[in-house]
C-alpha positions as CSV (number, residue, x, y, z in Angstrom):
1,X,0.0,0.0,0.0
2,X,1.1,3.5,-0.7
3,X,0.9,6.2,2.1
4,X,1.5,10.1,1.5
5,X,4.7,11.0,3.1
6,X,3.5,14.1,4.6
7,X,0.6,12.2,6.7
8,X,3.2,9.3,7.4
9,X,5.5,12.3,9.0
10,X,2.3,13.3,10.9
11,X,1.7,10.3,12.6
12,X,4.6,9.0,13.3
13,X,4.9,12.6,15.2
14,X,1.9,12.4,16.7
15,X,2.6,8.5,18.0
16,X,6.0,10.1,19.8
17,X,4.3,13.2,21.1
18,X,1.9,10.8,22.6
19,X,4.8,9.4,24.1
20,X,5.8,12.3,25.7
21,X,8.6,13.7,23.5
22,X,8.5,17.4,23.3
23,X,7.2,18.6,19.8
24,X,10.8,19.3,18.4
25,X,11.6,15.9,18.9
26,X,8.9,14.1,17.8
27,X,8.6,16.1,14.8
28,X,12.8,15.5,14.2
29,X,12.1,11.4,14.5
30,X,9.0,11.6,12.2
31,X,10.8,13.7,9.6
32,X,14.7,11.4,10.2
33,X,12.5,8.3,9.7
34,X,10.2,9.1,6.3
35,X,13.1,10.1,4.8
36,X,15.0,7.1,4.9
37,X,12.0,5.5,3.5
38,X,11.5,8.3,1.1
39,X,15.6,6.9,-0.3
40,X,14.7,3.5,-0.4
41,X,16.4,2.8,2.5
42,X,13.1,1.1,4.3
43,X,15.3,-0.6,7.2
44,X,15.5,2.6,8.7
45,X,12.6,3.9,8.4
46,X,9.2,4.0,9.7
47,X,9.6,0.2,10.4
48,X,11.4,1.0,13.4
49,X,8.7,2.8,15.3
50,X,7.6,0.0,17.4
51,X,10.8,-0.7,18.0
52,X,11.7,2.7,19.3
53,X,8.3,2.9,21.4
54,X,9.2,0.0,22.9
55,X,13.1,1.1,23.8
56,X,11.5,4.3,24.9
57,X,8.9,2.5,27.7
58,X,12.1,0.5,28.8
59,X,14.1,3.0,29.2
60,X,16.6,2.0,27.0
61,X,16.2,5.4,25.5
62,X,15.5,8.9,26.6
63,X,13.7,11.8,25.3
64,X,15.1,15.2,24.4
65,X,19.1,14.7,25.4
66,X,21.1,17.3,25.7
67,X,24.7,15.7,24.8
68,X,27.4,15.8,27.0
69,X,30.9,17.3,25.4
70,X,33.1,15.5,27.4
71,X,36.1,16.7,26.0
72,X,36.4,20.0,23.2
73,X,39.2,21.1,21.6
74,X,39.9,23.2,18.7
75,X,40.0,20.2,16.2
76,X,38.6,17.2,18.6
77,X,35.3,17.4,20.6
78,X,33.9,13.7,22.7
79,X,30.3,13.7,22.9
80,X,28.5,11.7,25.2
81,X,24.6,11.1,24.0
82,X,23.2,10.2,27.5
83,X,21.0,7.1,25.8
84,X,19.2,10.4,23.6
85,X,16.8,9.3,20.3
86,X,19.6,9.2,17.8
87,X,17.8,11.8,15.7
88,X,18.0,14.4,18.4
89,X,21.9,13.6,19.9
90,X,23.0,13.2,16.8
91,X,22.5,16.4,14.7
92,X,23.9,17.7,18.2
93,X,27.5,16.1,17.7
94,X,27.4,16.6,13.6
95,X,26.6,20.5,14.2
96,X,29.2,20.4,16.4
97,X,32.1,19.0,14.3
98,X,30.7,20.7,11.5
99,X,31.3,24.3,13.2
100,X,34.4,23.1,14.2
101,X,35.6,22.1,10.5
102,X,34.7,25.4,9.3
103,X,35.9,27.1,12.0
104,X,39.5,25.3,11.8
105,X,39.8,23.4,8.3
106,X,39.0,19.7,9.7
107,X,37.4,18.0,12.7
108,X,36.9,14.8,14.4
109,X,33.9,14.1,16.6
110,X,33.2,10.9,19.0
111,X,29.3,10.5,19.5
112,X,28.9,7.8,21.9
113,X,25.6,6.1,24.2
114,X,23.5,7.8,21.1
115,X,20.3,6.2,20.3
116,X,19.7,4.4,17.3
117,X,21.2,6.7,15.0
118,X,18.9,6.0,11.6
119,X,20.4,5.9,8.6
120,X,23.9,7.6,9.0
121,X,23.9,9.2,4.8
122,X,21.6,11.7,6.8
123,X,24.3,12.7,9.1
124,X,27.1,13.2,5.6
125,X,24.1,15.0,3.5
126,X,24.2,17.8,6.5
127,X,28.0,18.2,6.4
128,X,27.7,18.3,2.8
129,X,24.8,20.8,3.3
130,X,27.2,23.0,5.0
131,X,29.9,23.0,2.7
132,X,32.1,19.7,4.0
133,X,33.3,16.5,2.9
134,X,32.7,13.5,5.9
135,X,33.5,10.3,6.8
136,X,31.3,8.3,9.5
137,X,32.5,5.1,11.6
138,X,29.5,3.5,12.9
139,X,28.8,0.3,15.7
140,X,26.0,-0.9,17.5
141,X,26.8,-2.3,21.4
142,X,24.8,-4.4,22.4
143,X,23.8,-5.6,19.3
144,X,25.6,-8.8,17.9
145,X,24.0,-9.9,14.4
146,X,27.1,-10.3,11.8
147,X,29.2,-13.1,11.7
148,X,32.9,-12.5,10.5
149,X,34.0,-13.4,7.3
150,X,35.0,-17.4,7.6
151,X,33.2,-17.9,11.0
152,X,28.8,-19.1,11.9
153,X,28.9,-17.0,14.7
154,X,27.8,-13.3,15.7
155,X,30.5,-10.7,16.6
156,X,29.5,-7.8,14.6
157,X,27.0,-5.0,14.7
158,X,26.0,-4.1,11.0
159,X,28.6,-1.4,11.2
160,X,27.2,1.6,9.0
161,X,29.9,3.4,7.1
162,X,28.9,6.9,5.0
163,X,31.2,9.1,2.8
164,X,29.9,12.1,1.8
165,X,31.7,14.8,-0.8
166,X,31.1,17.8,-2.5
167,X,31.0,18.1,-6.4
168,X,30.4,21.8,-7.3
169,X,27.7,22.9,-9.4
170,X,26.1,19.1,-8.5
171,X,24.3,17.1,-5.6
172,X,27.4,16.0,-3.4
173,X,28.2,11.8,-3.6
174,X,26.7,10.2,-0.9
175,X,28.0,6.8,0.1
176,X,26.2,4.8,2.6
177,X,26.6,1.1,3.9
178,X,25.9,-1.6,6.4
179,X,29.1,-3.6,6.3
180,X,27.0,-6.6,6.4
181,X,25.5,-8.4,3.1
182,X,22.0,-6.6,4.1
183,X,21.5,-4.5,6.9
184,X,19.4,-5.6,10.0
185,X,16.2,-3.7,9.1
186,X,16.4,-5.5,5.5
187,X,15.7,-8.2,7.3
188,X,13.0,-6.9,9.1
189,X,11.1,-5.9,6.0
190,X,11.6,-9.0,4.8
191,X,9.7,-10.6,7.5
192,X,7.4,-8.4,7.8
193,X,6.5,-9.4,4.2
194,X,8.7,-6.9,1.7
195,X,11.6,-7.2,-0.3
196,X,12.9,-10.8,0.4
197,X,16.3,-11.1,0.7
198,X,19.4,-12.0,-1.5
199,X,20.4,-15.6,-1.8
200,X,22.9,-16.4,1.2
201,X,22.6,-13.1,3.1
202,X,22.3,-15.1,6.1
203,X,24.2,-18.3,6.8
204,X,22.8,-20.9,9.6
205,X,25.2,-22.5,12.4
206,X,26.3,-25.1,10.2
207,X,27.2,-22.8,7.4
208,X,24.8,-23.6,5.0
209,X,23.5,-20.0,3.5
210,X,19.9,-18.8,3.8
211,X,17.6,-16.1,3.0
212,X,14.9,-17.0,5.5
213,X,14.8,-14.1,7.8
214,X,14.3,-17.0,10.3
215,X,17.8,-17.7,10.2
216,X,17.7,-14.6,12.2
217,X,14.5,-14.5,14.5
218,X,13.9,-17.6,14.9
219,X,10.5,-19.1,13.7
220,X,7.4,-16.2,13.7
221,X,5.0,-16.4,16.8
222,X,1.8,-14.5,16.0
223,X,1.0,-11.7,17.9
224,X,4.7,-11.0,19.0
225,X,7.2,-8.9,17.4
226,X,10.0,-10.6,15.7
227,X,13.1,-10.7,17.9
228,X,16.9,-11.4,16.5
229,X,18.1,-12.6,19.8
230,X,15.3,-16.0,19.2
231,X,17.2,-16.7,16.0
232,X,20.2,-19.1,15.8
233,X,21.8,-18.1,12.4
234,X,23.7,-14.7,11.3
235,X,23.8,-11.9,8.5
236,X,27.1,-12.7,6.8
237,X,29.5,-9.7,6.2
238,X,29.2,-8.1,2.6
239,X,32.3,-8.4,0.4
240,X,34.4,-11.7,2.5
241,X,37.1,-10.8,3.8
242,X,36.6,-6.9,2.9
243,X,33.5,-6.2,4.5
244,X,34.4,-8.0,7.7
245,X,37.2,-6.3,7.8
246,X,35.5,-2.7,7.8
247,X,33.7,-3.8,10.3
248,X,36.1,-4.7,12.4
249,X,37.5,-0.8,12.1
250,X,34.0,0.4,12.6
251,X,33.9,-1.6,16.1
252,X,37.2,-0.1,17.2
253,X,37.3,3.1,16.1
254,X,33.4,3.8,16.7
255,X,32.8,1.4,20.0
256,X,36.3,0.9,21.8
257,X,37.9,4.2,20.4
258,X,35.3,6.3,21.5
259,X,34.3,4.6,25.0
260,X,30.6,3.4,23.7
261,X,31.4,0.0,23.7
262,X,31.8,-2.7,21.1
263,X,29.1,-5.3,20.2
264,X,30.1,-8.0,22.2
265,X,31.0,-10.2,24.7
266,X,28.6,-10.4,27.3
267,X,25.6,-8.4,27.5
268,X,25.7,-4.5,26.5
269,X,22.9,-1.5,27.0
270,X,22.5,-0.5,23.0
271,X,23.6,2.9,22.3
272,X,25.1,3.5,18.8
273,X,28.4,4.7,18.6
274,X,30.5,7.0,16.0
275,X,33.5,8.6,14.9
276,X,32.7,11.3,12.2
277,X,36.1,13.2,10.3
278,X,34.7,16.3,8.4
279,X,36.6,18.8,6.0
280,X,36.9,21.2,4.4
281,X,37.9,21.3,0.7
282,X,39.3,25.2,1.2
283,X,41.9,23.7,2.9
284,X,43.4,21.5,0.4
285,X,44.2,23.9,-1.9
286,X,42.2,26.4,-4.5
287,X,38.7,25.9,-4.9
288,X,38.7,25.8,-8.4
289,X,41.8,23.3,-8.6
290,X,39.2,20.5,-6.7
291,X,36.3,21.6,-8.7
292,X,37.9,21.3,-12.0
293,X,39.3,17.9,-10.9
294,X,36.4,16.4,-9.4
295,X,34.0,17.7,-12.4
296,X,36.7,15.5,-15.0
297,X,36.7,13.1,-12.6
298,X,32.8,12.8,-12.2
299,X,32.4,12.7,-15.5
300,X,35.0,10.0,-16.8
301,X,33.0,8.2,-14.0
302,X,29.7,8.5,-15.6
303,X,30.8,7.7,-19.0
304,X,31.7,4.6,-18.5
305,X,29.8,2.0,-21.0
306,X,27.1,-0.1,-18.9
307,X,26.9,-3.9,-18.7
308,X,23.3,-3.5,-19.8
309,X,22.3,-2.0,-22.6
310,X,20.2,1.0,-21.6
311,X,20.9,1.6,-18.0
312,X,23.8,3.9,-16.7
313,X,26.6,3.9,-14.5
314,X,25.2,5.6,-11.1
315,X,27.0,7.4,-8.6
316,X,26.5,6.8,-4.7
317,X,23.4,8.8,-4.0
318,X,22.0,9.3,-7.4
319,X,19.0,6.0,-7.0
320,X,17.9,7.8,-3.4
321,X,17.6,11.0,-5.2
322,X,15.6,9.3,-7.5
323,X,13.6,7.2,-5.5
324,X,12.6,10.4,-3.0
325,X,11.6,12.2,-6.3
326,X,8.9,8.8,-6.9
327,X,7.8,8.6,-3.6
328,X,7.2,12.4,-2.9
329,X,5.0,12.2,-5.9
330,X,3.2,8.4,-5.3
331,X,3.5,7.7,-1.9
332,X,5.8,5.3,0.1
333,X,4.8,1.7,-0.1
334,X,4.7,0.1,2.8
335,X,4.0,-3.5,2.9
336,X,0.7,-4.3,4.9
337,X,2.4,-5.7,8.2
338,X,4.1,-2.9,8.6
339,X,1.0,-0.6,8.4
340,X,-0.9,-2.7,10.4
341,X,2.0,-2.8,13.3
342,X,1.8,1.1,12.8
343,X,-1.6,1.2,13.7
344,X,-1.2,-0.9,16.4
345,X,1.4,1.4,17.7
346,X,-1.0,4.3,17.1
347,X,-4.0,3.1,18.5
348,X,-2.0,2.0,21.9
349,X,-1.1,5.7,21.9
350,X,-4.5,6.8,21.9
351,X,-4.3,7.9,18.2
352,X,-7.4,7.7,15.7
353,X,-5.9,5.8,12.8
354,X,-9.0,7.5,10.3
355,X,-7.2,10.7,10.6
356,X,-4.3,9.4,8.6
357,X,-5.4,7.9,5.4
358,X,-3.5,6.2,2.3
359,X,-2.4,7.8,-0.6
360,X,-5.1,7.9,-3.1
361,X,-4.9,5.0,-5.7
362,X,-2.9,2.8,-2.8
């Protein structure tokens, strides 16, 4: 089914202000979550708002942070997110390194004990909005769903990576990843009865590869939300040795480097954490050096012939421009479990589900 993005905002607002988040908030999670569903990026999205409720009622996160700068230098600032909803500690710590890049040439932040952070292209798309190229480190502690590249068992987090950089006169290359084969959330939608997965994005305890997102929760009990720690199997790493290894740096510099905490062992409070580097191009020599450069560059890039007749070679960023220009003007399909566990959501908040209808066609 198709709903219009604007009264999917509202209510997922609404469902959070019911929950007692200041307007500012709610608002900033409603908007943070459409949008990765308005890119494609569905794992991150509106999917996740039972998941947050819940978090929220347990305490596991809080509402309307204020971040803690633990330590601030010119260059360097540690951030301490307090257990905040990603979407509100995080702009904090991105603001903050991107006031410092400006300020000084080049920054690096440490964001740890944030919230889920959503999906982490949002967090290069500001710094590119301001002028800078980025890099972003990302774990997950107390979330263990990857297994390493030769291994059945988990020691990963997904591991988010994102890139962003600037290309004058053009929307800025935005690179964004889980360093597993399919990020968590895929598997969620999945389940929930969307996009199935690739062949062997999971693998089972005895090796053999799978694509039933039972691998990972464990057969589906009506009536109960599905639940990776039921599962046995594990999301395999995405590129072998490569992507296993990526997330290995992610763990350090992200969950040791920063004091948030790695994925494992033994049990851990989830709290995403992150190293972000941001720069700016002034600073590496005359603007119209990098722009003639990266313009030649682009465009040798985009030239290149296609494996398939008619399609194109697309730069990072270029199919979730695309993809937010279809679903601004259709709707954003989500599949009907996923409504029908927003609506569940909503009506436990006291909400009239009426007052939020489908987009019309759907």
């Amino acid at each position: 089914m198709l709903i219009r993005h604007d009264t999917l905002t509202a209510l997922v607002g609404d469902i959070f202000a019911a929950q007692g988040c200041s307007a500012a908030e709610s608002g900033r999670i409603a908007r943070t979550l459409v949008a990765a569903n308005l890119t494609g990026h569905d794992s991150h999205g509106v999917i996740r708002v039972p998941r947050y409720v819940g978090m929220l009622a347990k305490d596991e996160v809080r509402r309307d942070v204020t971040a803690e700068v633990v330590t601030d230098t010119p260059a360097f600032a540690l951030v301490d997110g307090g257990y905040g909803f990603g979407q509100t500690v995080g702009p904090q710590a991105v603001r903050l390194g991107i006031d410092k890049a400006l300020a000084g040439g080049v920054a690096v932040v440490g964001l740890r004990h944030a919230g889920h952070l959503g999906r982490i292209g949002e967090w290069a798309e500001m710094a590119a909005a301001a002028g800078l190229c980025s890099l972003h480190f990302v774990n997950v502690a107390g979330s263990e769903l990857v297994a390493p590249f030769g291994g059945v068992e988990r020691r990963f987090s997904t591991a988010p990576f994102a890139a962003g950089f600037l290309v004058p006169g053009r929307a800025p290359v935005i690179l964004d990843f889980a360093t597993s084969l399919v990020a968590e959330g895929k598997v969620l939608v999945a389940a929930n009865g969307g996009k199935p997965l690739p062949e062997g994005a999971l693998i089972e305890p005895d090796g053999t590869l799978s694509q039933d997102p039972d691998t990972l929760y464990g057969p589906a009990v009506p009536g109960t939300a599905r639940n990776a720690q039921n599962g046995l199997g594990a999301i395999r790493a995405f590129g072998e040795h490569k992507g296993s290894g990526l997330a290995l740096i992610c763990e350090l510099v992200a969950g040791a480097l920063t004091g948030s905490g790695c994925a494992g062992p033994g049990p851990r409070r989830f709290c995403n954490g992150m190293l972000s580097i941001y720069m700016a191009p002034g600073q590496f020599g005359p603007a119209e050096d990098l722009a003639a450069e990266t313009t030649r560059y682009i465009d040798y890039f985009k030239a290149c012939r296609p494996a398939e007749a008619g399609s194109e070679v697309l730069l990072p960023g270029e199919p979730e421009a695309r993809r937010r220009a279809e679903r601004i003007a259709a709707g954003v399909p989500l599949p009907e479990e996923v409504w029908r566990s927003l609506g569940d959501t909503a009506r436990s908040a006291g909400l009239d589900l009426t007052r939020y209808p489908a987009a019309p066609g759907a």
